[in-house]
VMD Tcl script that draws the C-alpha trace (Angstrom):
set ca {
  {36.94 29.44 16.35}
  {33.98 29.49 13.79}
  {34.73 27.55 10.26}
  {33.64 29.40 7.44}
  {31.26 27.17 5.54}
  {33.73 27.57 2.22}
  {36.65 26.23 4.40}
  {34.77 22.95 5.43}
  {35.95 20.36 4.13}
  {33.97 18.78 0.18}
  {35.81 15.65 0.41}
  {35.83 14.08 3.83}
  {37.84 10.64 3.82}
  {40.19 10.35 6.38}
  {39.18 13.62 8.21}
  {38.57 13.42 11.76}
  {36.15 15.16 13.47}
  {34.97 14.85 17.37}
  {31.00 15.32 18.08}
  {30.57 16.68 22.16}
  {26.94 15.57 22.73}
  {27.45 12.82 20.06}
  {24.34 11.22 21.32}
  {22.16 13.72 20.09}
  {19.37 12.76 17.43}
  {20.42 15.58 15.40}
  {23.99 15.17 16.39}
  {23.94 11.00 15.68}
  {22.38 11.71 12.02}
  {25.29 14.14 11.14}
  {27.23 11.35 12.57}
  {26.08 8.68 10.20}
  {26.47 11.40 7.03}
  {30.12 11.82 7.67}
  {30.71 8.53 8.49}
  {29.21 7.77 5.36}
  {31.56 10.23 3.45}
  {34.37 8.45 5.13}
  {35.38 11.01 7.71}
  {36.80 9.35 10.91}
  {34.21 10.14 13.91}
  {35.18 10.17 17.66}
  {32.57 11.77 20.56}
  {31.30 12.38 23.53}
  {28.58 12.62 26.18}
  {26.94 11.84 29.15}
  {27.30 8.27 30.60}
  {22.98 7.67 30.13}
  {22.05 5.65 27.62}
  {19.77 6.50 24.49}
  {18.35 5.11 22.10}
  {20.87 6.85 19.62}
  {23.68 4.30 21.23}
  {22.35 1.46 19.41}
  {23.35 3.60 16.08}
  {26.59 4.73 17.44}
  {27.36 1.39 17.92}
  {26.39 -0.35 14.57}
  {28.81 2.45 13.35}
  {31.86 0.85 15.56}
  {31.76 4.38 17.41}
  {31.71 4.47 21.26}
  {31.00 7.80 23.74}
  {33.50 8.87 25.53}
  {32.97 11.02 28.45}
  {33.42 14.56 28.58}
  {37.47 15.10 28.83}
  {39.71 18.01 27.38}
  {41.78 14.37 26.76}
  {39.57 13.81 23.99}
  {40.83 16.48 21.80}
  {44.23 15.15 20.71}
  {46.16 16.16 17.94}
  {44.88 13.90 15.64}
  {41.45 16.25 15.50}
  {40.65 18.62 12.98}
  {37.32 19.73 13.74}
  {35.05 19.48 16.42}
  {30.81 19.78 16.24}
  {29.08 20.68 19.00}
  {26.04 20.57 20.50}
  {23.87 23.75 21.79}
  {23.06 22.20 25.16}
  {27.08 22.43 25.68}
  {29.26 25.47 26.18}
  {32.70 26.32 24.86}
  {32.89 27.89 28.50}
  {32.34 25.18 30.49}
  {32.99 21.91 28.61}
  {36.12 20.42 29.01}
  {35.98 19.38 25.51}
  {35.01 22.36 24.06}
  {37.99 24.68 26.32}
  {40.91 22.38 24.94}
  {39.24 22.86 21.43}
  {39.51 26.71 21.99}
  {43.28 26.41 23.61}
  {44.30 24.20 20.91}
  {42.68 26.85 18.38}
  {40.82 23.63 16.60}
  {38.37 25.08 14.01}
  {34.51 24.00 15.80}
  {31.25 24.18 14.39}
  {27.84 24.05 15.97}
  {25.65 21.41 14.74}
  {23.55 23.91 12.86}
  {26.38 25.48 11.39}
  {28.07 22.02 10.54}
  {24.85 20.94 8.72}
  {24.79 24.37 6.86}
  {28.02 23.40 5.59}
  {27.43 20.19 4.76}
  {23.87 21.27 2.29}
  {26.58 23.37 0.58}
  {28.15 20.88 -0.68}
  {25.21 19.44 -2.37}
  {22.21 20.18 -3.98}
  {19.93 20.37 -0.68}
  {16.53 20.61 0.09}
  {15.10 21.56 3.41}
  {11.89 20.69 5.40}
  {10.48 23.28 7.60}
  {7.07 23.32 9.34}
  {5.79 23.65 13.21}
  {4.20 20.31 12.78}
  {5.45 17.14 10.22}
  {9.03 17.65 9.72}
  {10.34 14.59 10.93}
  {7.75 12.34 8.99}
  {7.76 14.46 5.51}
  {11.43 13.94 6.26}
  {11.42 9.97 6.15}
  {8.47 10.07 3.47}
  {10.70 11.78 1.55}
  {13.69 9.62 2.04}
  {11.95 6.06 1.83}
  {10.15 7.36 -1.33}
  {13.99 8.55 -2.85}
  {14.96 4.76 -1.96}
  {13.16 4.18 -4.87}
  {14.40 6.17 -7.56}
  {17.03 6.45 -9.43}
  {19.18 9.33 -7.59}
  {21.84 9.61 -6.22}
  {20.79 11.10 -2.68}
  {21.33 11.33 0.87}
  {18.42 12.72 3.91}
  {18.69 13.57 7.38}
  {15.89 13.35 9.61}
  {15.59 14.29 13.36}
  {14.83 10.65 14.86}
  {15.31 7.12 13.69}
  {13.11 6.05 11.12}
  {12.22 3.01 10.58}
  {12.73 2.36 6.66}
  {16.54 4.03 6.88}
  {17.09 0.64 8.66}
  {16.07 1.70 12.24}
  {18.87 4.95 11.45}
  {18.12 8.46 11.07}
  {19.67 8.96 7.38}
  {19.38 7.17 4.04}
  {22.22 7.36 1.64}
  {21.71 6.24 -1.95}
  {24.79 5.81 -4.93}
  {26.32 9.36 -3.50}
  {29.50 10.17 -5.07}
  {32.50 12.70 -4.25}
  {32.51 15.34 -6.92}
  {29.22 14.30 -8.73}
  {25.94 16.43 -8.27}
  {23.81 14.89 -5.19}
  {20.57 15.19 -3.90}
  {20.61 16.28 -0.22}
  {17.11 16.31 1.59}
  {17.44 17.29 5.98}
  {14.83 18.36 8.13}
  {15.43 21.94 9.16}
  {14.37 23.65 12.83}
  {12.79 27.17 13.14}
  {14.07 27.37 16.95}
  {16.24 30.51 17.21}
  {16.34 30.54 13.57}
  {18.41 27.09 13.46}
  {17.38 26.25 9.89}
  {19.27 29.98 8.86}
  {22.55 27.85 8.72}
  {21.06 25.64 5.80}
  {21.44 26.24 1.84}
  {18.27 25.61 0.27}
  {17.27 24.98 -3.15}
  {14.21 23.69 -2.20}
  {11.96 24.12 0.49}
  {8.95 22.06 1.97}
  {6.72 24.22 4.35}
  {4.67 21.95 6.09}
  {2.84 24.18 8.42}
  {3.13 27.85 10.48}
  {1.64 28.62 13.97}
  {2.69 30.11 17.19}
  {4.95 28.18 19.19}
  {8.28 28.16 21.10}
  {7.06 31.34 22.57}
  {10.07 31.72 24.38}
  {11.93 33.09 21.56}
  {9.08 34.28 19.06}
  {6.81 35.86 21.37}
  {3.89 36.30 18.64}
  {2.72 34.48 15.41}
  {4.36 37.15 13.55}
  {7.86 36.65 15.00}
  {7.64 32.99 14.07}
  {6.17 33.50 10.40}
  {8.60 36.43 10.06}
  {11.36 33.83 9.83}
  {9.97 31.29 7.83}
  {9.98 34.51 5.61}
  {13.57 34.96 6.04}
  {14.31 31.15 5.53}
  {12.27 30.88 2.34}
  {14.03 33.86 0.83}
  {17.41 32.25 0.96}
  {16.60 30.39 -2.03}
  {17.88 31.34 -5.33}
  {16.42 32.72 -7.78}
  {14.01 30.09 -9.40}
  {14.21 28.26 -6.41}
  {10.89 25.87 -5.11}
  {8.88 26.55 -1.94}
  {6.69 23.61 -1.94}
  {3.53 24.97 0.55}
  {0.66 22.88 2.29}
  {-2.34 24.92 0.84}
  {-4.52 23.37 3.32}
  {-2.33 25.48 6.26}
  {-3.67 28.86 6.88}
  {-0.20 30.21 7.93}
  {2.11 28.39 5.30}
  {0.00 30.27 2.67}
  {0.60 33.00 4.69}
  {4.07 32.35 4.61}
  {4.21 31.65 1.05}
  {2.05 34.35 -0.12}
  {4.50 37.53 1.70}
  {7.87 35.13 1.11}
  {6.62 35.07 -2.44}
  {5.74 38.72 -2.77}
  {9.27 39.82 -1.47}
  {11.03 37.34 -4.18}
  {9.15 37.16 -6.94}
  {11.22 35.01 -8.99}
  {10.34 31.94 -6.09}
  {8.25 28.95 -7.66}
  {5.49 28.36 -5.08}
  {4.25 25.14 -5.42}
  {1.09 24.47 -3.52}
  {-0.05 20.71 -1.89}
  {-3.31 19.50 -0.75}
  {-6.66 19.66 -0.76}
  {-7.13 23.08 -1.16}
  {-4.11 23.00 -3.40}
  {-4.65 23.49 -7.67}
  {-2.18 21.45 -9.77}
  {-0.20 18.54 -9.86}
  {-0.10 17.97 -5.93}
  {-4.05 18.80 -5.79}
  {-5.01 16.18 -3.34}
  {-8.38 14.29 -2.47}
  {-8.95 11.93 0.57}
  {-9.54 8.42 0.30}
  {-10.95 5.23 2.38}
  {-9.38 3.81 5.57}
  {-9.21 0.32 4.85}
  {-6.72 -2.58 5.52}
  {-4.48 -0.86 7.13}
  {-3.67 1.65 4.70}
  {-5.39 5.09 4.25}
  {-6.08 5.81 0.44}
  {-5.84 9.21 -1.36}
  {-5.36 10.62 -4.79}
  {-2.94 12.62 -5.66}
  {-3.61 14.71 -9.28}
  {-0.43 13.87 -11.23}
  {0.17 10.59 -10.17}
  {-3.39 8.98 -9.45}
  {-4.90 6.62 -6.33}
  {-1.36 6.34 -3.60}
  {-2.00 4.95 -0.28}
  {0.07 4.80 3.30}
  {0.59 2.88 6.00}
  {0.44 5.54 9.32}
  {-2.83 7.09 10.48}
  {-3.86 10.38 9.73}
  {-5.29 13.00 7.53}
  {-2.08 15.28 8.84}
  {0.29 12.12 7.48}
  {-1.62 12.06 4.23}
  {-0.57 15.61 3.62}
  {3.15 15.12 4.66}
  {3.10 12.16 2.14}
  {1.94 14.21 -0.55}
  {4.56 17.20 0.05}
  {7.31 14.15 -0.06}
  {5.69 12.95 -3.61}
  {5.83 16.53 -4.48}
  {9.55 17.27 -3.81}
  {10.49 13.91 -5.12}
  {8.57 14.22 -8.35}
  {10.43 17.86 -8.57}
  {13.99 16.23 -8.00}
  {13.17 13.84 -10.78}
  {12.50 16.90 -13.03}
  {15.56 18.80 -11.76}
  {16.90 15.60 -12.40}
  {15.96 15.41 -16.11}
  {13.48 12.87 -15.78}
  {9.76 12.32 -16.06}
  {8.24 11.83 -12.78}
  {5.28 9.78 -14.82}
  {7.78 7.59 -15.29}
  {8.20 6.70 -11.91}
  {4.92 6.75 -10.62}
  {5.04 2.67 -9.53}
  {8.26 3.73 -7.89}
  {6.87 7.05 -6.00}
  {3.98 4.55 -4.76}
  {5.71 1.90 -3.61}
  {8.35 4.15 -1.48}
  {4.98 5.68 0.34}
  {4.19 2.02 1.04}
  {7.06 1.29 2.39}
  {7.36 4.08 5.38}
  {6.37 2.73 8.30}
  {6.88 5.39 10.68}
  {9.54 6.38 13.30}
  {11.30 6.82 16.24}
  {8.08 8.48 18.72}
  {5.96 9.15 15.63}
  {2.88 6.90 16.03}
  {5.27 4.18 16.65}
  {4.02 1.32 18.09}
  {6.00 0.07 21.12}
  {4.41 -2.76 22.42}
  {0.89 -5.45 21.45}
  {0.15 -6.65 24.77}
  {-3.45 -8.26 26.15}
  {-5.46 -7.68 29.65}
  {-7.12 -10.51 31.79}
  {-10.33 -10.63 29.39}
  {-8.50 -11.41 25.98}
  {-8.54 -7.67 24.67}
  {-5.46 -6.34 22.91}
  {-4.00 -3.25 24.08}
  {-1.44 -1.41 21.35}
  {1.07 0.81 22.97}
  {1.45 3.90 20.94}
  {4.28 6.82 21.77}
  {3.88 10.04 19.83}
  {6.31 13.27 20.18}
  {3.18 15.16 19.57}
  {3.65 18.17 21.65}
  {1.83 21.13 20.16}
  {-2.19 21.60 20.22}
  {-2.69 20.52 16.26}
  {-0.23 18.14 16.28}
  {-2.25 16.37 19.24}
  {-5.71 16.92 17.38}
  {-4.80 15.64 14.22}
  {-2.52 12.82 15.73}
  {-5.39 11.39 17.94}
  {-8.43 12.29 15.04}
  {-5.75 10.05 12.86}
  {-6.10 7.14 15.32}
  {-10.14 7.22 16.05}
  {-10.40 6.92 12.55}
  {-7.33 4.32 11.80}
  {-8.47 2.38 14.93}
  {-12.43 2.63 14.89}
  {-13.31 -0.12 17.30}
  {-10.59 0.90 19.98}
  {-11.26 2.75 23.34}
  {-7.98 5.17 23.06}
  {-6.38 6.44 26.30}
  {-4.07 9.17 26.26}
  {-1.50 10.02 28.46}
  {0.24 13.51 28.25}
  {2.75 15.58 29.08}
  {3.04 19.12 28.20}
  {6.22 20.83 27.60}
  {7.48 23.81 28.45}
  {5.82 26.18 30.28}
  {5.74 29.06 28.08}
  {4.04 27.02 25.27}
  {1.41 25.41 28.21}
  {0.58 28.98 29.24}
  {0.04 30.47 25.50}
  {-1.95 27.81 24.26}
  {-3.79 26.68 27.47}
  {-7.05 26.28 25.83}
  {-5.73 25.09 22.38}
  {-4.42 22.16 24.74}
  {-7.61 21.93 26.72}
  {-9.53 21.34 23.74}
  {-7.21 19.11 21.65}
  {-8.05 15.59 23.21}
  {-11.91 15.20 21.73}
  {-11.23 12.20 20.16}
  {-9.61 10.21 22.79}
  {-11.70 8.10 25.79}
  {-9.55 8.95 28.31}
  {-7.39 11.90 29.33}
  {-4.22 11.44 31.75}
  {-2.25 14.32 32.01}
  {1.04 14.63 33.93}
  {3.12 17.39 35.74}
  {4.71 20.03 32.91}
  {7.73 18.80 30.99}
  {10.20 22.13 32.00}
  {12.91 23.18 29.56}
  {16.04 24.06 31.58}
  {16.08 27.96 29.89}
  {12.51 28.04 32.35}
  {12.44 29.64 35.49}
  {9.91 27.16 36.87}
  {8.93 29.13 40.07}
  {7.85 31.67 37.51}
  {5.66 29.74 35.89}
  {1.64 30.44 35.24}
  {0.61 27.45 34.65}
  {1.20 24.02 36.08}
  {-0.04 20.16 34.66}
  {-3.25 20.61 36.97}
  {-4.08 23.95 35.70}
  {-4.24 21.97 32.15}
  {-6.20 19.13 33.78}
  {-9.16 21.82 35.11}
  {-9.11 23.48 31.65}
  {-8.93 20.29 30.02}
  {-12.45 19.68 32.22}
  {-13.99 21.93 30.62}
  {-14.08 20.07 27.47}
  {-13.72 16.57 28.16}
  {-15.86 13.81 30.90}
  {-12.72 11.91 31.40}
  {-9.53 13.69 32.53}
  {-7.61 12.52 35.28}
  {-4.39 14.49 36.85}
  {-1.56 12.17 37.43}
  {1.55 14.37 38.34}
  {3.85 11.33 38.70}
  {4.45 8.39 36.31}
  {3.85 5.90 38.86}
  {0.18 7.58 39.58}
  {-0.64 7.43 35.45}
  {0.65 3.95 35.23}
  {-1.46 3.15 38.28}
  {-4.96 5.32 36.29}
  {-4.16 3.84 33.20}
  {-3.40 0.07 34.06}
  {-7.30 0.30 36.25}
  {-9.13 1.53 32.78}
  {-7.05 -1.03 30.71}
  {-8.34 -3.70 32.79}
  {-11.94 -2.38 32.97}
  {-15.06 -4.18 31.45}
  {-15.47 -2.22 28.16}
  {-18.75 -4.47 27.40}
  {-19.13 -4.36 23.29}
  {-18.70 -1.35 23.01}
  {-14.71 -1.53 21.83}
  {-14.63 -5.04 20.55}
  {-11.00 -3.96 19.28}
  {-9.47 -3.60 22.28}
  {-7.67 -0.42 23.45}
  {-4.77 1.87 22.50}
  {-2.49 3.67 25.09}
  {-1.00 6.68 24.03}
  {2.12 8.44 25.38}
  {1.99 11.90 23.54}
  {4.51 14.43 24.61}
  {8.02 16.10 24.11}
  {9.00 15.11 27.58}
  {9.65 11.26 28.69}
  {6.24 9.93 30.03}
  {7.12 7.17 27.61}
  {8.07 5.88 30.71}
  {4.38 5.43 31.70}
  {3.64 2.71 28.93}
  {6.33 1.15 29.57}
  {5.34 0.88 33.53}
  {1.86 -0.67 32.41}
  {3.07 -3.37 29.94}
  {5.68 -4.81 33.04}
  {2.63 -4.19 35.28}
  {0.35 -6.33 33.42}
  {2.89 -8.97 32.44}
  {3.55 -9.16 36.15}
  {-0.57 -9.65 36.67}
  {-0.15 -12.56 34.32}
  {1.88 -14.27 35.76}
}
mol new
graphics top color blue
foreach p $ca { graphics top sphere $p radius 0.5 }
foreach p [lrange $ca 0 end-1] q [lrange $ca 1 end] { graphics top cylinder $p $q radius 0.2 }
display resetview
């Protein structure tokens, strides 16, 4: 039984709601906003264990496993995850016999940016960072907010959600990243919009670039009138987007970001230096970060943007606040598989290797991600091992993918990361099909279908005489939607075992 989004509850103290797949990263965020709001939170899931437990446990919350003994009477709603089915879950069937009002997690979110003055970032490529930008940057203002991002991030306090002096009945700021998967982000009540980027992909559901753009369209136009689209001009198919969302509703303030962009948010690209990667952004002068990238430098400056536009929706002069807005940027230091560095870690000839694991999964999002780190980490031989996911995506973009390691040293690529709604004996393309494409464009690519082969490839190059040429030292990469994560990990026991 759907819940109308009116007939969710405003005021959640006391209410209690049961998550099945609880240990979700969307699902655990939702899980820390009720929480937060005071609603009483059971859930469950598989026995594995994530690294969403460690939240569900600072929260006093443990998963139970799948049981129709879970839904007692004591429940009033239930949120679900999509991977689960009210035909097959045992939760989910005593939810339906009991006639307990159940909300997917889409839906649930949808409800919950009704009750607040909600913002929502959309994009192929950057949601998740512009999304903890944005949140660490609101840590330091004077609003009373709350964000939602799809993985842990590190300046929430290793959580995926920030709250900041919220309060029942008074007007909040709500920021959550929104998906454009099978038109997820539909569900969500915008007043403002980020739109970070727009390309083909998930070409199981939006066969062509048009399908895709078509509902960024649709999403953009569900904000009222006067509402804020705030666009990276330097993306050919967010101004795209923008341009035909814009001509449909007229009355939508399109507020452009970057390099190409005119304006406040005009922005120009600065030295690499220290650690930090300067720009200038027009309204609010030099800013700086602490992530690699010219791709992160851009989601910083749509976060400054939307900020500086809550202030004013707030009443306030960003100006004001510019120390504030700077100092929040500062302050981000990534998160959960975004650039995040897992483990420091030296070979038998002194050299330091950094372990790096990226969710980067999409052609551009490699490019930029690994142009980011040749220029962050000059002196560094970079590896990269990768994954590909999904088959569909593989075969549509097969030479976008090919062509997207330049910058690295070294290319190990692994068997295809399948989505269970694949046919896999259908499939096109496999990892070694990448691998020979990926020869085309590259000296060093080397096809390691298993972990244990990649661990084996990259653990010999680590340990290789590199001469003077990368003084540094090295950085691994795991890059990937799938979990080849594991392959770093396998090196660093590998050469702590050769040390010993």
């Amino acid at each position: 039984m759907s819940v109308e989004k009116q007939k969710f509850p405003t005021d959640f103290k006391g209410v209690h709601i049961h998550f099945v797949g609880i240990k979700g990263t969307g699902m655990v965020a939702l899980v820390e906003i009720l929480h937060a709001r005071g609603a009483v939170i059971t859930g469950s899931d598989v026995s594995e264990r994530f690294y969403t437990d460690e939240i569900l446990e600072k929260l006093g919350i443990q998963a139970l496993s799948f049981s129709e003994k879970n839904i007692t009477d004591s429940v009033q709603y239930v949120i679900y995850s999509s991977a689960y089915s009210p035909e097959k879950n045992p939760d989910l069937k005593q939810t339906v016999k009991k006639s307990i009002p159940m909300l997917l997690y889409t839906e649930a979110l949808g409800a919950i940016s009704n009750t607040a003055y909600s913002c929502g970032i959309c994009g192929v490529h950057g949601k998740t960072t512009t999304t903890g930008l944005t949140g660490t940057v609101l840590k330091y203002l004077d609003l009373p907010s709350q964000v939602l991002a799809g993985s842990i991030i590190s300046s929430f306090g290793n959580s995926c959600t920030m709250t900041k002096n919220c309060l029942p009945g008074k007007k909040n700021y709500f920021v959550a990243e929104t998906c454009e998967y099978q038109r997820h982000f539909m569900s969500f009540c915008p007043q403002k919009i980020i739109l970070t980027s727009v390309e083909s992909d998930h070409q199981d559901y939006y066969p062509t670039y048009e399908d895709i753009r078509n509902a960024f369209i649709d999403y953009i136009c569900k904000l009222p009138k006067g509402g804020q689209l705030i666009y990276c001009a330097d993306d050919k198919g967010a101004v795209e987007t923008a341009g035909m969302a814009h001509d449909r509703r007229p009355d939508i303030q399109c507020i452009p970001y970057g390099e190409n962009a005119d304006g406040d948010y005009k922005l120009t690209f600065g030295k690499v230096e220290g650690g930090r990667h300067f720009f200038t952004v027009q309204a609010l002068g030099q800013c700086a970060i602490c992530v690699p990238g010219n791709h992160n430098v851009r989601n910083a400056a749509a976060a400054l943007a939307l900020a500086s536009e809550l202030l004013k929706t707030d009443g306030k002069n960003p100006s004001d606040y510019a120390e504030n807005l700077k100092s929040g940027l500062l302050a981000f230091a990534g998160g959960k598989r975004r650039s995040e560095i897992v483990g420091r870690i030296k070979n038998k000839r002194g050299q330091e290797i950094i372990f790096i694991d990226d969710y980067g999964h999409h052609p551009t999002a490699i490019k930029t991600t690994i142009a980011g780190y040749r220029e962050f980490y000059k002196k560094h031989r970079i590896i990269v091992d990768f994954m590909s996911h999904t088959y569909t995506r593989t075969a549509a973009l097969l030479e976008e993918f090919a062509s997207s390691f330049s910058d690295a040293d070294d290319v190990i690529l692994n068997k295809i990361y399948g989505s269970a709604r694949e046919d896999a004996s259908c499939a096109k393309v496999t990892g070694e099909t990448l691998a020979e494409h990926t020869k085309k464009y590259h000296d060093s690519v080397h096809y390691c279908a298993e972990f244990e082969q990649a661990a084996e490839e990259g653990f010999r190059q680590l340990c290789c005489d590199s001469g003077n040429e990368y003084p540094d030292g090295f950085l691994f990469v795991t890059m990937g939607a799938g979990d080849n994560w594991k392959v770093g990990k396998l090196i660093m026991e590998k050469l702590r075992s050769s040390e010993s």
